[in-house]
Every structure is written in C-alpha cells, then in structure tokens.
N, CA, C and O of each residue as an XYZ file, in Angstrom:
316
protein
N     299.087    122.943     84.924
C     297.730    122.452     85.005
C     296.865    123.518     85.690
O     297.223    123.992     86.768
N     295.799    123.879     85.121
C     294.767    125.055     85.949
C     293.872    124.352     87.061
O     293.307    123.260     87.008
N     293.911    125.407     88.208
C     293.590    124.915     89.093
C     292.016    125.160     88.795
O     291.571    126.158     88.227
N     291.020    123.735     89.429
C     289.765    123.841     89.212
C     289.413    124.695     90.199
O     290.049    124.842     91.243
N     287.853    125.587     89.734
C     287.365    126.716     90.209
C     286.311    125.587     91.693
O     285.980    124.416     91.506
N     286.138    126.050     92.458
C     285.421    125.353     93.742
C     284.026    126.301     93.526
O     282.918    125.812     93.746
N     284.167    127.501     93.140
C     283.146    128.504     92.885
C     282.980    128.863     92.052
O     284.041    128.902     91.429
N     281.675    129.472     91.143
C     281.397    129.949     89.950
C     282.013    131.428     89.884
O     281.833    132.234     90.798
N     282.804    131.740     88.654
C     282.965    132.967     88.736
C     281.779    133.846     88.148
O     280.731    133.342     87.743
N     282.104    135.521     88.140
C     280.848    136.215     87.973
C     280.338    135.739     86.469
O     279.195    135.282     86.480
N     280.864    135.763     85.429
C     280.635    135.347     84.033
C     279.832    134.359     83.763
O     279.045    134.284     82.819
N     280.130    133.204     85.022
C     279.378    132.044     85.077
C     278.148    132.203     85.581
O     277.098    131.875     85.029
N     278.310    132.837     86.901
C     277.129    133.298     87.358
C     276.166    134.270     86.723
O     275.030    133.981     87.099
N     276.170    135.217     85.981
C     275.755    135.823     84.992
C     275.111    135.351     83.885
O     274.051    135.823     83.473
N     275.732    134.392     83.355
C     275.308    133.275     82.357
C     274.190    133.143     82.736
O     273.203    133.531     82.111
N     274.173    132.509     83.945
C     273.612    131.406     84.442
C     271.835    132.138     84.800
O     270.699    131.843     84.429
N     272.413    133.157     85.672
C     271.115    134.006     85.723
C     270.314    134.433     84.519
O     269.096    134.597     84.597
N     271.186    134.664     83.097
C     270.645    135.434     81.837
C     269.647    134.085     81.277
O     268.550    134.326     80.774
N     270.059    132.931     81.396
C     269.727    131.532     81.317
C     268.380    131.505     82.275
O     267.426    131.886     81.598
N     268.197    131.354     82.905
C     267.217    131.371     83.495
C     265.848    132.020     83.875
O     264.721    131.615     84.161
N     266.565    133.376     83.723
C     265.520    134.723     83.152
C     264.773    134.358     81.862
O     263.558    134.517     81.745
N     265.612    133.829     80.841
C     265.301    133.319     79.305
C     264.136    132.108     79.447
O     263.433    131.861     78.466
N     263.919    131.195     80.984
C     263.678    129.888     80.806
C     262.339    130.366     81.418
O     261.223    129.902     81.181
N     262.717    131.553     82.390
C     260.812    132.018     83.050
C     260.270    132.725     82.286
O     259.056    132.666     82.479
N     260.576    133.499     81.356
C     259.949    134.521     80.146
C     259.486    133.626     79.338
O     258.736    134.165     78.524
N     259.607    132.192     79.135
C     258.826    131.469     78.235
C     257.670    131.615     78.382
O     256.825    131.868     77.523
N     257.482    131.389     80.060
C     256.098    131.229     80.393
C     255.916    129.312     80.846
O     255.357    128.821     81.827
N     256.343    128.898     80.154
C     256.534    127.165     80.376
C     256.326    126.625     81.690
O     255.409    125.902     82.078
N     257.045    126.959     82.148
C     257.229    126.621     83.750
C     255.895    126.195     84.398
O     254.820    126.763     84.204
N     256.067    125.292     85.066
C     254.951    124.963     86.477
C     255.088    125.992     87.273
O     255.952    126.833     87.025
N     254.373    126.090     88.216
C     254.217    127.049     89.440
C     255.349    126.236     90.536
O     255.817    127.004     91.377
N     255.731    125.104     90.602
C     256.926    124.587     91.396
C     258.162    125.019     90.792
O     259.124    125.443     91.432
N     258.087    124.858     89.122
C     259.122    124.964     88.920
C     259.418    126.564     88.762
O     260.494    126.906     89.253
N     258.990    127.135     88.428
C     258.545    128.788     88.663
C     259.447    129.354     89.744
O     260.173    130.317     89.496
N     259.414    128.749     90.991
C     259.362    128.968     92.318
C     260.711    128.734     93.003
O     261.375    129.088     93.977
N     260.735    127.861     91.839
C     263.068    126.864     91.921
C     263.688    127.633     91.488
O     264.857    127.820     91.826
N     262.994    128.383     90.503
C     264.309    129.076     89.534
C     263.846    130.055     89.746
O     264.043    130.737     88.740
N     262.853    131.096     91.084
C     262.724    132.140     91.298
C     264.074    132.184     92.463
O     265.031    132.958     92.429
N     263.808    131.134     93.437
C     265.080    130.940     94.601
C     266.488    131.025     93.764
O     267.255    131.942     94.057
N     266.816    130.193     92.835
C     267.760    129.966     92.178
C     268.356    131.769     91.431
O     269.521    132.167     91.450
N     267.455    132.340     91.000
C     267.578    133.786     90.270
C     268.160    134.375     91.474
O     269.031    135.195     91.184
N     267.971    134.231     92.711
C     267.986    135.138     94.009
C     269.338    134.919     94.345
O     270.197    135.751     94.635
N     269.430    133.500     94.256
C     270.569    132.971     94.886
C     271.389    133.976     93.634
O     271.457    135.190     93.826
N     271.873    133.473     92.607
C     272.794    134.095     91.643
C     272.590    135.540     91.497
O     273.516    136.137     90.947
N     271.788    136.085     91.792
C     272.097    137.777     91.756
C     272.622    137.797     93.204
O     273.703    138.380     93.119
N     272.444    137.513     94.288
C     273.303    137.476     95.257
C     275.049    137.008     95.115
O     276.003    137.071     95.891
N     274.900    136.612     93.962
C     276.844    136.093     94.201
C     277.067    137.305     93.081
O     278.084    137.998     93.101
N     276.119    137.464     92.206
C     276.776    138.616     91.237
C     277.246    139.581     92.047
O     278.403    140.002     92.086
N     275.968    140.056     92.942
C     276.519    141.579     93.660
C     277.741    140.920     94.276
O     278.835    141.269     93.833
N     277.688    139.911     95.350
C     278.559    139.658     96.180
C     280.149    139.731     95.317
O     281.139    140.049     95.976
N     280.279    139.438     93.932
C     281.362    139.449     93.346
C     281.361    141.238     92.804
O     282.352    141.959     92.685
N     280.505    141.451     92.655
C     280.540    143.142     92.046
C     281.143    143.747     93.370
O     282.044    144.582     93.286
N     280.689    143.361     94.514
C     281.171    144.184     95.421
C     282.605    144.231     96.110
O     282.947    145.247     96.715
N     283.480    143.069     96.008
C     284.665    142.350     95.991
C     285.634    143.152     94.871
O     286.786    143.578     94.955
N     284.632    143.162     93.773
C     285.925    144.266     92.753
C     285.784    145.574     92.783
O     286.519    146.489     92.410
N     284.517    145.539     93.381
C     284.507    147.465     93.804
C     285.573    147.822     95.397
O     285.999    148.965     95.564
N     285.803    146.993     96.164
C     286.583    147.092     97.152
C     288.058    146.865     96.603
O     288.968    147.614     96.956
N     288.233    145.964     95.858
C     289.807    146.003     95.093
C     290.217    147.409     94.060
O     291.323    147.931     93.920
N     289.114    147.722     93.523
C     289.322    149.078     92.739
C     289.568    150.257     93.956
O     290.608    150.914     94.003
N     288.596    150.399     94.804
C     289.087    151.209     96.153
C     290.375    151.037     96.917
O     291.026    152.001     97.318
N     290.770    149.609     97.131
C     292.167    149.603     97.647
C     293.426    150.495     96.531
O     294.322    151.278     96.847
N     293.059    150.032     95.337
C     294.217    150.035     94.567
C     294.126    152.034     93.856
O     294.903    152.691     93.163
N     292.869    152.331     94.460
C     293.136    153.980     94.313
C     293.673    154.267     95.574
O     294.782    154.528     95.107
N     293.799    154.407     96.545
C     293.730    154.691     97.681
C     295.303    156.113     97.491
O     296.360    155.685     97.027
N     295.250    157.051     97.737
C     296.341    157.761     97.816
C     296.693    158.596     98.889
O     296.107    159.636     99.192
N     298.085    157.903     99.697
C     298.852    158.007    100.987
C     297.847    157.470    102.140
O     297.883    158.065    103.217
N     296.833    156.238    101.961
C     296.273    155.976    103.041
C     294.708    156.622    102.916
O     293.749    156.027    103.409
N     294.596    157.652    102.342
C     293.552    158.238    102.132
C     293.003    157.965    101.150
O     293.697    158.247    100.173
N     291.507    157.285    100.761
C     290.764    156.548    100.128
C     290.452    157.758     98.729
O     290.122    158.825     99.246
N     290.464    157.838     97.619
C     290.446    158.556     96.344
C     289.397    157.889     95.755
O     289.880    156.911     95.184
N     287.974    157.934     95.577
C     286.933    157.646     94.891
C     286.485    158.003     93.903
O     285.768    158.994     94.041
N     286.591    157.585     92.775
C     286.157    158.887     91.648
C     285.923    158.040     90.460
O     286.668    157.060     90.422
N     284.864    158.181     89.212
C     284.528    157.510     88.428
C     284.744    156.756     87.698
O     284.427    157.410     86.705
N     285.077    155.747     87.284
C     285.159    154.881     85.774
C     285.429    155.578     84.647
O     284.362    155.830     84.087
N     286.183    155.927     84.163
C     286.375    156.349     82.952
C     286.698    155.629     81.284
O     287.801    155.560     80.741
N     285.512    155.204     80.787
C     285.458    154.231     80.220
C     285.955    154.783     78.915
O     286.554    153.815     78.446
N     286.078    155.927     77.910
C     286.375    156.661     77.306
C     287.787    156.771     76.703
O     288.415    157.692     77.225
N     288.424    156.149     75.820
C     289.633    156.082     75.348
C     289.884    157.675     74.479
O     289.179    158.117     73.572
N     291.177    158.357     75.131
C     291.727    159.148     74.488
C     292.654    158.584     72.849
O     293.242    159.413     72.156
C-alpha cells in the first residue's frame, strides 16, 4: 500500500503554481482574489526552491570525493 504524501511534492507544487499563473493572466480576478493567489504564487515558489534546494544538496552529498566537496555541472548531453 503507498504511503500517503503529508506534503506536496515539487511536480505538484509546480502544477499548481503553472495553474495559477494561467488563472491571473486571464485578467478575471477581483483585486481580493488577485491578492490570494498572489500570497498563494509566493507560498509555492517558496516550496519549489525549498525542494530545488534539498536536491541540489543531495546531488552535492553524493559528488563529494574523499570528504572533499566536487562541484561541477549537469551534464545533460547523452554520448
């Protein structure tokens, strides 16, 4: 049985922000409601970074060579 999530993961959160960006570019919005889903945008780019920054510290642990931290680019590029 999968264990239920207590927190949104980044995908969700991402969604969620792309969703909402989509809902103020209408233009539609009240100036209250404007103002909910300006807090709300803030809030979710705050958990994005907060999760971007969580896998940028796991990518740093897992280079790390003899203790000494190895930083070096993404190589997105398939040989």
């Amino acid at each position: 049985m999968p264990r239920k999530k207590k927190t949104p993961d980044f995908e969700q959160s991402l969604s969620d922000l792309e969703a909402l960006v989509s809902r103020m570019e209408q233009g539609e919005l009240t100036l209250d409601d404007s103002l909910a889903a300006f807090e709300d945008g803030i809030r979710l780019t705050r958990e994005c970074q907060s999760f971007l920054d969580q896998a940028e510290q796991k990518v740093q642990i897992l280079s790390s060579n003899d203790g000494k931290l190895t930083v070096a680019p993404f190589d997105t590029e398939q040989d």
